[in-house]
PDB file as gemmi writes it, atoms N, CA and C in Angstrom:
CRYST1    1.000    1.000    1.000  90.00  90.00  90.00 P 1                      
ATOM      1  N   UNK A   1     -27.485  24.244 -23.455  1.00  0.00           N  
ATOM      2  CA  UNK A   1     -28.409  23.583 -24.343  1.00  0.00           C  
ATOM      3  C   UNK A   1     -29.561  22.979 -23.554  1.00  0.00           C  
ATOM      4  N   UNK A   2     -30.672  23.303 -24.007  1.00  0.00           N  
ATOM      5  CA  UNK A   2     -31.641  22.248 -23.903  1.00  0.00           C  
ATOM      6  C   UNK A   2     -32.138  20.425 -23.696  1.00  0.00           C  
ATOM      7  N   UNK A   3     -32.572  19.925 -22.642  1.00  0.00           N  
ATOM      8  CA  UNK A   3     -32.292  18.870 -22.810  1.00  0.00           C  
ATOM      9  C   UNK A   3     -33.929  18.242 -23.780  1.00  0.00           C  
ATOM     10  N   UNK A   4     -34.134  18.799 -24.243  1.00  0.00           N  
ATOM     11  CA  UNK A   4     -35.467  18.729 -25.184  1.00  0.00           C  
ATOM     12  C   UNK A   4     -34.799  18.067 -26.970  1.00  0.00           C  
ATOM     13  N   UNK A   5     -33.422  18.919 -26.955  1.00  0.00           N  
ATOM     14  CA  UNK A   5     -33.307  18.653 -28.289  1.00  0.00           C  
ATOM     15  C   UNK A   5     -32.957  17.058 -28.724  1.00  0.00           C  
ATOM     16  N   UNK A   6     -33.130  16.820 -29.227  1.00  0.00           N  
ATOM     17  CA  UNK A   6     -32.453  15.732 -29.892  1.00  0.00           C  
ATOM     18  C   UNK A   6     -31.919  15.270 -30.778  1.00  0.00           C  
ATOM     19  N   UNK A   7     -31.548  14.473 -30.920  1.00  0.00           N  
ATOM     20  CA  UNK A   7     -30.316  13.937 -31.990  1.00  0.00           C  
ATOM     21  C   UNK A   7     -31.101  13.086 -33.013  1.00  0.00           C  
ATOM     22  N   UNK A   8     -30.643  13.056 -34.440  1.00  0.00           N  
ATOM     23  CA  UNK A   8     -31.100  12.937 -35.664  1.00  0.00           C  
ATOM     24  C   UNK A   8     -31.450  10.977 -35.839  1.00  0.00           C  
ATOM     25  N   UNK A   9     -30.701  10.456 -34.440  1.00  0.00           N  
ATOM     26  CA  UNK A   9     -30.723   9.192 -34.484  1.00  0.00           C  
ATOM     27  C   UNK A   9     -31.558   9.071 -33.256  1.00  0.00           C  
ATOM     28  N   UNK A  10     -31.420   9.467 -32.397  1.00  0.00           N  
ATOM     29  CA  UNK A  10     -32.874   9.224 -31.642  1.00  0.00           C  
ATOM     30  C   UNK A  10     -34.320   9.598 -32.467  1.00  0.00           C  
ATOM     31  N   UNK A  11     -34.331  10.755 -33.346  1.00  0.00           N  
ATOM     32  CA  UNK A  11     -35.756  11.026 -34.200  1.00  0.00           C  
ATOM     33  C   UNK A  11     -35.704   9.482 -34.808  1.00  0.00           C  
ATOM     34  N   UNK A  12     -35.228   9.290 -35.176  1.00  0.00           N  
ATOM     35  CA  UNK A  12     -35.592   7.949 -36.346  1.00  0.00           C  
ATOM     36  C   UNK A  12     -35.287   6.547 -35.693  1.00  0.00           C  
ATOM     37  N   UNK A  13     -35.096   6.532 -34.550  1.00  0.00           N  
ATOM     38  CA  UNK A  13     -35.686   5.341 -33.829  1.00  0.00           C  
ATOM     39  C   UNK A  13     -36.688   5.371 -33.720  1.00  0.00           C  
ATOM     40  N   UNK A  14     -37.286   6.434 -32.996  1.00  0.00           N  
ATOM     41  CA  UNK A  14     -38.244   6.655 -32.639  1.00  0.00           C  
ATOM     42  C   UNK A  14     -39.646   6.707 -33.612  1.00  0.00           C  
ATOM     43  N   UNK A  15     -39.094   7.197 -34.842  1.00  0.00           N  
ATOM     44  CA  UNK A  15     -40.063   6.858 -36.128  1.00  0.00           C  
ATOM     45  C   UNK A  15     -40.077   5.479 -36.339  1.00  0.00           C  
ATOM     46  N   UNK A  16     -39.047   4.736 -36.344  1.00  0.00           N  
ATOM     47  CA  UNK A  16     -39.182   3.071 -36.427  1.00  0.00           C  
ATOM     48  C   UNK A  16     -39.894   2.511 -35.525  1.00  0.00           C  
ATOM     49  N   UNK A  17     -39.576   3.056 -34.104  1.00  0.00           N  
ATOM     50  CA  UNK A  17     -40.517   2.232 -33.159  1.00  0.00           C  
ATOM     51  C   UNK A  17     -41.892   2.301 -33.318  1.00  0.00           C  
ATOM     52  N   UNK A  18     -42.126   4.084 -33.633  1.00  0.00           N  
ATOM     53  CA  UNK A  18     -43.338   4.103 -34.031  1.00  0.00           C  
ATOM     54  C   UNK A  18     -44.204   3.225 -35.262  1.00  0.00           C  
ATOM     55  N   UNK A  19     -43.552   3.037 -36.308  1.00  0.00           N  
ATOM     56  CA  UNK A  19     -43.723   2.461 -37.725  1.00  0.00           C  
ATOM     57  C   UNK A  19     -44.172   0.720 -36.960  1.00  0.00           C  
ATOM     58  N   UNK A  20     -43.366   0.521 -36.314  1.00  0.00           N  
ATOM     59  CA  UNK A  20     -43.228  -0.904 -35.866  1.00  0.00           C  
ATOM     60  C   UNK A  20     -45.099  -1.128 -34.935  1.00  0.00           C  
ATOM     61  N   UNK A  21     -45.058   0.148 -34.177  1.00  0.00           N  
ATOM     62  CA  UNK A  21     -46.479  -0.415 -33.519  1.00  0.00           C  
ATOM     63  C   UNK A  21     -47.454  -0.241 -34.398  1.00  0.00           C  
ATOM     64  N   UNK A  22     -47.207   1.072 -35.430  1.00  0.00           N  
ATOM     65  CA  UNK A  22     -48.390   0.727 -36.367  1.00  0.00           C  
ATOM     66  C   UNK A  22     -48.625  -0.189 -37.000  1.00  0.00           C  
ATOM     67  N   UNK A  23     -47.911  -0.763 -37.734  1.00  0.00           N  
ATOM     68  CA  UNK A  23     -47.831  -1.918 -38.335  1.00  0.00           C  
ATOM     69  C   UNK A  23     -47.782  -3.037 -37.129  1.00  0.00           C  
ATOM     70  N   UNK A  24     -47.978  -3.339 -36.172  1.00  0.00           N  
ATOM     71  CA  UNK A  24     -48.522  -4.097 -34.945  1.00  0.00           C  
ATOM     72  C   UNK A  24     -50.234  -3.813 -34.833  1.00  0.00           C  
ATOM     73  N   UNK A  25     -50.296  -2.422 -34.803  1.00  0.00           N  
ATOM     74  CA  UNK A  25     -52.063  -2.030 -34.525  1.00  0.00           C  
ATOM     75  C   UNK A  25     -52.597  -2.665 -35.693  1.00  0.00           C  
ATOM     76  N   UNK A  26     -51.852  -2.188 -37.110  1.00  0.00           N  
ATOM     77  CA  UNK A  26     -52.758  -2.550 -37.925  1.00  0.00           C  
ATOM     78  C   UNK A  26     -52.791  -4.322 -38.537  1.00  0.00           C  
ATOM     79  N   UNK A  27     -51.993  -4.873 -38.163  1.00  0.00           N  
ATOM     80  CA  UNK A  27     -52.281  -6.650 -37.807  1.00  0.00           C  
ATOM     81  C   UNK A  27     -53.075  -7.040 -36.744  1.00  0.00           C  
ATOM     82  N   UNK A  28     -53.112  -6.510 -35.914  1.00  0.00           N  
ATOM     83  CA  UNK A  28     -54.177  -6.426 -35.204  1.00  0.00           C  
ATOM     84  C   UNK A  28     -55.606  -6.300 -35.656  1.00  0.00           C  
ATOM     85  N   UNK A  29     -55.694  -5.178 -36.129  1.00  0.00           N  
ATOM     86  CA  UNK A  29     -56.958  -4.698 -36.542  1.00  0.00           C  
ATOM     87  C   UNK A  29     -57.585  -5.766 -38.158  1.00  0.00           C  
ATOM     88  N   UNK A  30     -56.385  -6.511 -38.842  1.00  0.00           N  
ATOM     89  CA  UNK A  30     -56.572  -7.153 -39.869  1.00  0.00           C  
ATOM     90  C   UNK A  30     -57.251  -8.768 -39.366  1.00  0.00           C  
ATOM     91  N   UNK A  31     -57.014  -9.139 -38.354  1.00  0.00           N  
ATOM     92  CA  UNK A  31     -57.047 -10.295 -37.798  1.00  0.00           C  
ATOM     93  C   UNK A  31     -58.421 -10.086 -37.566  1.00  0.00           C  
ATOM     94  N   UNK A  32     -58.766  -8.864 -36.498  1.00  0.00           N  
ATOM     95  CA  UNK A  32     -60.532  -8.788 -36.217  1.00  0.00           C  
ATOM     96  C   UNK A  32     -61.025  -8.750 -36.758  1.00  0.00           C  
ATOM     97  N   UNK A  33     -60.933  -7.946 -38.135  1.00  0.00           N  
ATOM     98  CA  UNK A  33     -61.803  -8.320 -39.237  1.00  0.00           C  
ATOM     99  C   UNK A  33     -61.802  -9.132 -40.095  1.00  0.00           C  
ATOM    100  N   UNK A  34     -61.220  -9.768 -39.981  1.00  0.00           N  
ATOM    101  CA  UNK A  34     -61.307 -11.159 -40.878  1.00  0.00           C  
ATOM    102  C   UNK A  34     -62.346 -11.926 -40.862  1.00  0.00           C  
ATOM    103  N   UNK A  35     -63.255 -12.431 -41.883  1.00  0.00           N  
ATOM    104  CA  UNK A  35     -64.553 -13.479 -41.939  1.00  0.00           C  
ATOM    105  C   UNK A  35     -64.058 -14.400 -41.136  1.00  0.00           C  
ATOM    106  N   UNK A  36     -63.187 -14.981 -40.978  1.00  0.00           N  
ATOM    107  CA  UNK A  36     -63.052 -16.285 -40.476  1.00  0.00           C  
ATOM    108  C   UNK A  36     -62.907 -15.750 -38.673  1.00  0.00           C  
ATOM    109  N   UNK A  37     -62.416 -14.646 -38.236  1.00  0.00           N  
ATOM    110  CA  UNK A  37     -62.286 -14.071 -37.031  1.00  0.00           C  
ATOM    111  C   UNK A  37     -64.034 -13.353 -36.286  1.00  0.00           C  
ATOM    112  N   UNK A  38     -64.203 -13.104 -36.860  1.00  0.00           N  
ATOM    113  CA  UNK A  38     -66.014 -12.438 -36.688  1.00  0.00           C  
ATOM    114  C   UNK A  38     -67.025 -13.909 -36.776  1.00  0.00           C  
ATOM    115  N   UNK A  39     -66.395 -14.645 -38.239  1.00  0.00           N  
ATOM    116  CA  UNK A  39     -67.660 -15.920 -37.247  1.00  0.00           C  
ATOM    117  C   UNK A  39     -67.243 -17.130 -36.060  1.00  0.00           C  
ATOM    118  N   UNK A  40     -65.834 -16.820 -35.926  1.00  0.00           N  
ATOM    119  CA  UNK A  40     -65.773 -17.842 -34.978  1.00  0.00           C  
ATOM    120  C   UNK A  40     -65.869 -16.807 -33.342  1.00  0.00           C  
ATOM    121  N   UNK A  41     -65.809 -15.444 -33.387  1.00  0.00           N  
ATOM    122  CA  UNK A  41     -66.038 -14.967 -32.047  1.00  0.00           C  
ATOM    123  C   UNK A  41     -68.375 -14.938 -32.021  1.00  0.00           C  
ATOM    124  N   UNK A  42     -68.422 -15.187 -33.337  1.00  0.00           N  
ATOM    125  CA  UNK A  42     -70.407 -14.976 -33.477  1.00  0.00           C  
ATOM    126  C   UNK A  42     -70.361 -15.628 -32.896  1.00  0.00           C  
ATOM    127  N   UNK A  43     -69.628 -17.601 -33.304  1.00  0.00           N  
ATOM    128  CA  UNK A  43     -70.262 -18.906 -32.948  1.00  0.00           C  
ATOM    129  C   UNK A  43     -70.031 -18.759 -31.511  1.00  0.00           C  
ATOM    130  N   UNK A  44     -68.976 -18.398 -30.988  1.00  0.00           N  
ATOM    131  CA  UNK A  44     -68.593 -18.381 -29.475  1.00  0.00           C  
ATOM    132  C   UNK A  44     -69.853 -17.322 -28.570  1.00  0.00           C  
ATOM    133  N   UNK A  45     -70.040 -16.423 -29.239  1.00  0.00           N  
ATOM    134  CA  UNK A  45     -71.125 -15.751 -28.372  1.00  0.00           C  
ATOM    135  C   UNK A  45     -72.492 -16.268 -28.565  1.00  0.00           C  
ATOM    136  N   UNK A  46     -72.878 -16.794 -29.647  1.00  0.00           N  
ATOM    137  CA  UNK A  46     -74.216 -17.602 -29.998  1.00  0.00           C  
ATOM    138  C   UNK A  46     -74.138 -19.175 -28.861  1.00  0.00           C  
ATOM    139  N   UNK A  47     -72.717 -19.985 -29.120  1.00  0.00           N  
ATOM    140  CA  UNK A  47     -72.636 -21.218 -28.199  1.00  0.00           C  
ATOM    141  C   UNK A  47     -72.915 -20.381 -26.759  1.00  0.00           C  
ATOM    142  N   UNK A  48     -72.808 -19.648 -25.978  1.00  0.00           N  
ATOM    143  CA  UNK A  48     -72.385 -18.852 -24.638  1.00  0.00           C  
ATOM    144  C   UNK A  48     -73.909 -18.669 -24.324  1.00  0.00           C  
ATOM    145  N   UNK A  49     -74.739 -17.912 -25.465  1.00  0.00           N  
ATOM    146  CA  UNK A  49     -76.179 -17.237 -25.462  1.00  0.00           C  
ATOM    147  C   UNK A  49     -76.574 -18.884 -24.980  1.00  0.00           C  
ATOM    148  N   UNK A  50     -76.507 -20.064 -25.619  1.00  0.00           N  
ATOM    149  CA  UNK A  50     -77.131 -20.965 -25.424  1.00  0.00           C  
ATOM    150  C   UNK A  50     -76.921 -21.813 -24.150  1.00  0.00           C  
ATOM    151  N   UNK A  51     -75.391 -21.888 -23.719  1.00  0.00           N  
ATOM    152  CA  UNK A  51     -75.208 -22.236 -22.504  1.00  0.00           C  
ATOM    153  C   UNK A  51     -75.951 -21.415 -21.355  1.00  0.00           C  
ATOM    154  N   UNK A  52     -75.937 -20.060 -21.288  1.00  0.00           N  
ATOM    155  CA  UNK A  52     -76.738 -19.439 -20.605  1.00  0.00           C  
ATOM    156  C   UNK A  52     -78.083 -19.604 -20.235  1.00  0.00           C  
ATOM    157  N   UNK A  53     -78.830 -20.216 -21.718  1.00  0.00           N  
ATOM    158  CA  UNK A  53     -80.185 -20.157 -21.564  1.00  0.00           C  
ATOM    159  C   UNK A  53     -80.404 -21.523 -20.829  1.00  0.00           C  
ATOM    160  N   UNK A  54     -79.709 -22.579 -21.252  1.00  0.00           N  
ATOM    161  CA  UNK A  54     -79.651 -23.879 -20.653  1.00  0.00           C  
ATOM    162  C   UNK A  54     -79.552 -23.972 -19.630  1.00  0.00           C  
ATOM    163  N   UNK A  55     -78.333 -23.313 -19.079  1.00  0.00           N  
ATOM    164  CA  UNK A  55     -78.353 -23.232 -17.781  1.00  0.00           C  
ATOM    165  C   UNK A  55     -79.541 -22.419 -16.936  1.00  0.00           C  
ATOM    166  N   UNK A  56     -80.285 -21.376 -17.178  1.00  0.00           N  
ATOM    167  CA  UNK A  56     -81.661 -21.317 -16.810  1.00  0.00           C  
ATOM    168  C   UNK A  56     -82.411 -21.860 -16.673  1.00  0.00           C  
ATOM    169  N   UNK A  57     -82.945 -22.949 -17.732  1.00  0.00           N  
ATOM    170  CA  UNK A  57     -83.772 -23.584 -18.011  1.00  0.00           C  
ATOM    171  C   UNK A  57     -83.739 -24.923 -16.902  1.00  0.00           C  
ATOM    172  N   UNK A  58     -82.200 -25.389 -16.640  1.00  0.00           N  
ATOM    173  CA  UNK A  58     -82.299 -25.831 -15.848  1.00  0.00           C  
ATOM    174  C   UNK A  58     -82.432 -25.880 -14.844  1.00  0.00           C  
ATOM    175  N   UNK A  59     -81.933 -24.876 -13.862  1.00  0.00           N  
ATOM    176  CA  UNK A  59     -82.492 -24.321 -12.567  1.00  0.00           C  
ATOM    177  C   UNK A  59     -83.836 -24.266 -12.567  1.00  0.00           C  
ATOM    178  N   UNK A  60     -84.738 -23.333 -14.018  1.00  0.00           N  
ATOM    179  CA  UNK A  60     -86.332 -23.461 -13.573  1.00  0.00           C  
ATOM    180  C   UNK A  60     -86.342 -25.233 -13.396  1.00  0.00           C  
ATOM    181  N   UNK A  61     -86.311 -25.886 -14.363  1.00  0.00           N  
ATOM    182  CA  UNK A  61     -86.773 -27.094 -14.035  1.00  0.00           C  
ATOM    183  C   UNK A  61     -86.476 -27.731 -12.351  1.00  0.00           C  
ATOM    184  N   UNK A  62     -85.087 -27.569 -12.441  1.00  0.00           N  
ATOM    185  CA  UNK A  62     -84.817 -28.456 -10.744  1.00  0.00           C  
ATOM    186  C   UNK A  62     -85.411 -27.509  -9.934  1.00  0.00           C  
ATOM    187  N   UNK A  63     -86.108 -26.493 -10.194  1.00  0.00           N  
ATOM    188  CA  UNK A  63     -86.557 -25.549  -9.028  1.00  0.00           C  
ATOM    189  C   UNK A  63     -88.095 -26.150  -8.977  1.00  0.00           C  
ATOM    190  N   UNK A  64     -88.609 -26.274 -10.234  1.00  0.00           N  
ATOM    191  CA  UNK A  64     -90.050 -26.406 -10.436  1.00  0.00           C  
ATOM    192  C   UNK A  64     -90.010 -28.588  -9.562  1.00  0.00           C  
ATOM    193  N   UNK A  65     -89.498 -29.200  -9.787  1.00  0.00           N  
ATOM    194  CA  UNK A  65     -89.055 -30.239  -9.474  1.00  0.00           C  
ATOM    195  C   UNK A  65     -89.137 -30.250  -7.873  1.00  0.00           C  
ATOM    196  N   UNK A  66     -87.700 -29.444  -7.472  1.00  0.00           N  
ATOM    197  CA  UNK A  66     -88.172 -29.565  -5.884  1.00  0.00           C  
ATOM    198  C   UNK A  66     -89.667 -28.910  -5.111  1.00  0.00           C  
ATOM    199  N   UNK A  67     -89.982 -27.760  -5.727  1.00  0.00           N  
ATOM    200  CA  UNK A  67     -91.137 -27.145  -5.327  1.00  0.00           C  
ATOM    201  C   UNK A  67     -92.520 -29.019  -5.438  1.00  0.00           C  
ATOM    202  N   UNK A  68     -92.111 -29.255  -6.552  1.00  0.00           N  
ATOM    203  CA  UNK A  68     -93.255 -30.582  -6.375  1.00  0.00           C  
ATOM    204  C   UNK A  68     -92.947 -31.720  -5.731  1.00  0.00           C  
ATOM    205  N   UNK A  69     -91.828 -31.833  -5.207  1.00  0.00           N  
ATOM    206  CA  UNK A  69     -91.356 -32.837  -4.616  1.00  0.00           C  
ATOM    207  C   UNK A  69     -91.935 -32.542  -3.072  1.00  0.00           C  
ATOM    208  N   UNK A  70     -91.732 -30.883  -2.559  1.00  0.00           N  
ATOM    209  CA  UNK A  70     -91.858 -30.547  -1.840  1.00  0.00           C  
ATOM    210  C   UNK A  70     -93.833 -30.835  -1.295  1.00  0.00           C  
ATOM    211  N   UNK A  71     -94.136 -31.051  -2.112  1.00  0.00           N  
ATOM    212  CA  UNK A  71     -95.635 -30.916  -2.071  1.00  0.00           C  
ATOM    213  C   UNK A  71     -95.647 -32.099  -1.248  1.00  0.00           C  
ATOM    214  N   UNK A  72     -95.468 -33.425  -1.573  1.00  0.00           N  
ATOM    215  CA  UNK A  72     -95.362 -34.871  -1.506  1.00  0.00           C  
ATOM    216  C   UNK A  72     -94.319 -35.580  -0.484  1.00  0.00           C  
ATOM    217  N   UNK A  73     -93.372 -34.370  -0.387  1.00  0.00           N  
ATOM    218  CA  UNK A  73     -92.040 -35.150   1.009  1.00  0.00           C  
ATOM    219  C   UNK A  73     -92.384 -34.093   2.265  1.00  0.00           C  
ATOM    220  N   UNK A  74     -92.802 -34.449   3.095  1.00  0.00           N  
ATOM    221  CA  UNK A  74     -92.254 -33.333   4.183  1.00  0.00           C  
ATOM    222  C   UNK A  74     -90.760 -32.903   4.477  1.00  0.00           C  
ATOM    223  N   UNK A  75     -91.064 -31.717   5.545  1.00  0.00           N  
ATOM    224  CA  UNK A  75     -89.669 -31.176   5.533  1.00  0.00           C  
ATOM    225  C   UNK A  75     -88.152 -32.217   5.807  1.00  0.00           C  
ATOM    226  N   UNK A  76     -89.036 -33.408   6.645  1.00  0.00           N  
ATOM    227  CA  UNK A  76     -88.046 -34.442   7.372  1.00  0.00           C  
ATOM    228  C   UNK A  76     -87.676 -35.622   6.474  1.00  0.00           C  
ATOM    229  N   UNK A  77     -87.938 -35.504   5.008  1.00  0.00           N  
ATOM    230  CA  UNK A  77     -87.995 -36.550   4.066  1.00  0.00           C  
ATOM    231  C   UNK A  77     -88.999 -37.254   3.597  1.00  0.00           C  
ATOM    232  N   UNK A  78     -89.675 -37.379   5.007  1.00  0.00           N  
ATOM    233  CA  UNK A  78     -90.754 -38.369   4.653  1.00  0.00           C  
ATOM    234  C   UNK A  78     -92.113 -38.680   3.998  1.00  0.00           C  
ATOM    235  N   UNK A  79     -92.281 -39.589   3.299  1.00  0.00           N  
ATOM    236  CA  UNK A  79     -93.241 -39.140   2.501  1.00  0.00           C  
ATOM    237  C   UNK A  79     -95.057 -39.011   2.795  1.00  0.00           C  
ATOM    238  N   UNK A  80     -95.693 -38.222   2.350  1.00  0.00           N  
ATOM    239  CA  UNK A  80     -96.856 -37.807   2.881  1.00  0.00           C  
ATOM    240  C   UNK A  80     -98.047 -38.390   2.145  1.00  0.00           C  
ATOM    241  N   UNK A  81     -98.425 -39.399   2.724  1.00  0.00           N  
ATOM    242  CA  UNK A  81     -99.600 -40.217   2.342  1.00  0.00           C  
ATOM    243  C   UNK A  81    -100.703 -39.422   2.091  1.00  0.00           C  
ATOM    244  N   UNK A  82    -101.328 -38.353   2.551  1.00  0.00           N  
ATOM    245  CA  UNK A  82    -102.211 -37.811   2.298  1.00  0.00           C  
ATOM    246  C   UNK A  82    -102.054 -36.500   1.751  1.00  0.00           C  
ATOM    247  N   UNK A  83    -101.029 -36.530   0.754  1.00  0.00           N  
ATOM    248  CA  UNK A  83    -101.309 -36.034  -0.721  1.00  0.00           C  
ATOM    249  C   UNK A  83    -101.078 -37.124  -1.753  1.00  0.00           C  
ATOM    250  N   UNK A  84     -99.865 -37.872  -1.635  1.00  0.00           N  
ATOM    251  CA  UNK A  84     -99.935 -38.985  -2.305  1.00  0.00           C  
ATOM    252  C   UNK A  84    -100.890 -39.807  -3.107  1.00  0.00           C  
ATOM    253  N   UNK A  85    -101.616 -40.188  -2.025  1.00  0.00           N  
ATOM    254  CA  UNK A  85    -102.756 -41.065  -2.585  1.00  0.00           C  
ATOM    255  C   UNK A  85    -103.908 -40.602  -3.558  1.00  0.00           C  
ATOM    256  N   UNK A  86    -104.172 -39.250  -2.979  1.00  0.00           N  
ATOM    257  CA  UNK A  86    -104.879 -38.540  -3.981  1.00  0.00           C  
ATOM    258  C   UNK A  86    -104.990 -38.485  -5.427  1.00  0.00           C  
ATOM    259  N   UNK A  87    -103.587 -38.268  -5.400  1.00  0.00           N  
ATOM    260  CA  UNK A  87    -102.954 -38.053  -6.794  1.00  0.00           C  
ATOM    261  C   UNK A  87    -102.614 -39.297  -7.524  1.00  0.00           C  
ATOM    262  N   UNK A  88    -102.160 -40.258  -6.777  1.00  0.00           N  
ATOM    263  CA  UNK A  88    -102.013 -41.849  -7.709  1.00  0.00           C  
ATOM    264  C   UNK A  88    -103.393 -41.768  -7.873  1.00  0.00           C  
ATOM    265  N   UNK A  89    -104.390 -41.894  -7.063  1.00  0.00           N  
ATOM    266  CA  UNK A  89    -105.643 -42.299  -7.427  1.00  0.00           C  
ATOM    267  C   UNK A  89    -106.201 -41.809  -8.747  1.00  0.00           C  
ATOM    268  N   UNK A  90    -105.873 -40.073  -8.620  1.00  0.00           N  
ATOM    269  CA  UNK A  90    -106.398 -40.015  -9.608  1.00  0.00           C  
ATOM    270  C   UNK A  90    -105.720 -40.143 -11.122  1.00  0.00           C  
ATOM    271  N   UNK A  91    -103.947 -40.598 -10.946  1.00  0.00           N  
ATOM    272  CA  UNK A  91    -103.463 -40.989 -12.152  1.00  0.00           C  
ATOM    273  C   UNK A  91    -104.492 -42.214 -12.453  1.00  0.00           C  
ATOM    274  N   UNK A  92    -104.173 -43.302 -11.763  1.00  0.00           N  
ATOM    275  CA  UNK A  92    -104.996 -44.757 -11.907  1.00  0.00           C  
ATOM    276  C   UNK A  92    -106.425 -44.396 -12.732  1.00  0.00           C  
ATOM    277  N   UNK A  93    -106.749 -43.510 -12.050  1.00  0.00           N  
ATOM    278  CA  UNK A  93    -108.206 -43.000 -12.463  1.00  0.00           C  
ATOM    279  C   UNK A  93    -108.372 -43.032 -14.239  1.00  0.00           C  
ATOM    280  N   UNK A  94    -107.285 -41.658 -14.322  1.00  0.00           N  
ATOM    281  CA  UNK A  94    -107.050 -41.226 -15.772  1.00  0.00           C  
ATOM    282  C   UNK A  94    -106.357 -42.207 -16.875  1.00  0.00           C  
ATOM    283  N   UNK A  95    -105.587 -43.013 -15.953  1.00  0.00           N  
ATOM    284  CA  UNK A  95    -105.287 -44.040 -17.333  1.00  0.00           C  
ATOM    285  C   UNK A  95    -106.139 -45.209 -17.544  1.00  0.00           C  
ATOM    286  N   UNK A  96    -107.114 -45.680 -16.449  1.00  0.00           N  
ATOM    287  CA  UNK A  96    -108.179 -46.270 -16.886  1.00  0.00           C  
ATOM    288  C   UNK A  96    -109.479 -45.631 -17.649  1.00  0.00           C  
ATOM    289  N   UNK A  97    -109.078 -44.609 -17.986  1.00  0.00           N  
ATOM    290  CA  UNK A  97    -110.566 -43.782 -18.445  1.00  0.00           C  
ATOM    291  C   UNK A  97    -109.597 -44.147 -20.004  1.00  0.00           C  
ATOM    292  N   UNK A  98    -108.385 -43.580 -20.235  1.00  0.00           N  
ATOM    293  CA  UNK A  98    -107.723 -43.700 -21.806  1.00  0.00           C  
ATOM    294  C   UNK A  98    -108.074 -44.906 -21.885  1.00  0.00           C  
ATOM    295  N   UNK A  99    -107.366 -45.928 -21.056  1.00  0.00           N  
ATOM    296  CA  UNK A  99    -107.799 -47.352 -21.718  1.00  0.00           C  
ATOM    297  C   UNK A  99    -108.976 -47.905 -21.906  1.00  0.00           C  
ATOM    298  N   UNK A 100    -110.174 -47.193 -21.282  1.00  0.00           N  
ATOM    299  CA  UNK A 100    -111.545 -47.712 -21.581  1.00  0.00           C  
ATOM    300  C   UNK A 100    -111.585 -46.953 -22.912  1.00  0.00           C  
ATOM    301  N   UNK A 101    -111.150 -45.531 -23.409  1.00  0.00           N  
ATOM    302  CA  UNK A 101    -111.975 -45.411 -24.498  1.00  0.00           C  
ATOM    303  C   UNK A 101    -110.772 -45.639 -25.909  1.00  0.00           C  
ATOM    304  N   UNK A 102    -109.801 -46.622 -25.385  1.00  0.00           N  
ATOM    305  CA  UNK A 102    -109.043 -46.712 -26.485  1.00  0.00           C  
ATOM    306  C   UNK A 102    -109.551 -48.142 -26.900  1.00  0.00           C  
ATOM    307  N   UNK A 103    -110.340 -49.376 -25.743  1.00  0.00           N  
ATOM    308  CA  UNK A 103    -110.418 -50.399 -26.160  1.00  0.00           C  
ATOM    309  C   UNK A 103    -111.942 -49.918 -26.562  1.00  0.00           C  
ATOM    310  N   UNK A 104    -112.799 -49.254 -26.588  1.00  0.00           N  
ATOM    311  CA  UNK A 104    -114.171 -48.401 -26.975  1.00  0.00           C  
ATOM    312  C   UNK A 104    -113.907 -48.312 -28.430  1.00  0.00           C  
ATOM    313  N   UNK A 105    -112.776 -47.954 -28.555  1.00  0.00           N  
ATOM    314  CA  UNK A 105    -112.629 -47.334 -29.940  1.00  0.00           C  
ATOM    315  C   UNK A 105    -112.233 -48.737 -30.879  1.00  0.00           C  
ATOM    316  N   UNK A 106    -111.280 -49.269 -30.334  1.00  0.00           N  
ATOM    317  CA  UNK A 106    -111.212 -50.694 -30.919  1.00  0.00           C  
ATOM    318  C   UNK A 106    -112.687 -51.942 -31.358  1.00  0.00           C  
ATOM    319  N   UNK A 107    -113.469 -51.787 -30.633  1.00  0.00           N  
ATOM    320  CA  UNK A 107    -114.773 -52.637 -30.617  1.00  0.00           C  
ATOM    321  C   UNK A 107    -115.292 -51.988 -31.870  1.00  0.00           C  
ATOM    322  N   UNK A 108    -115.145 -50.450 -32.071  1.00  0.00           N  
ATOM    323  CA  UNK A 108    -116.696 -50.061 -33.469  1.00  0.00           C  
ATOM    324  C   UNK A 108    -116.016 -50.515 -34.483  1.00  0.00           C  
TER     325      UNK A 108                                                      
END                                                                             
């Protein structure tokens, strides 16, 4: 005999086991589609899209940050008076020009 053949109770385990994963695949497959399963994997990839972008956004910023820090500290920390001053000066400059024409505007 053949060792291929088999016995009438091994076929129908074997249909049960089978029956058993389908009915496994297809709970499976009922769960993914479920409304409540599709928007909570959306919200998770929409929250993720946003952590991502945040987290970009922040690197540009602390990048754009040190690049200007860099302008104003030398390499050794210390800070560089002659860009410094320039630039307060001309803040000082610019907020006395607003406040002249905000108290300008107050007088008419």
């Amino acid at each position: 005999m053949s060792d291929d053949v088999r016995t009438p109770a091994q076929i129908e385990a074997e249909i049960a086991r089978r029956r058993q994963d389908l009915a496994a695949t297809l709970d499976e497959l009922a769960v993914r589609v479920h409304p409540v399963t599709i928007a909570r994997d959306t919200r998770a990839k929409a929250v993720s899209a946003v952590d991502r972008t945040a987290g970009k956004a922040y690197v540009a910023a602390n990048r754009a940050v040190s690049r200007a820090k860099s302008h104003f500290v030398s390499a050794e920390g210390a800070p560089r008076p002659d860009r410094i001053v320039p630039v307060a000066v001309a803040a000082v400059a610019l907020v006395a020009a607003v406040a002249g024409l905000s108290v300008r505007r107050r007088r008419r």
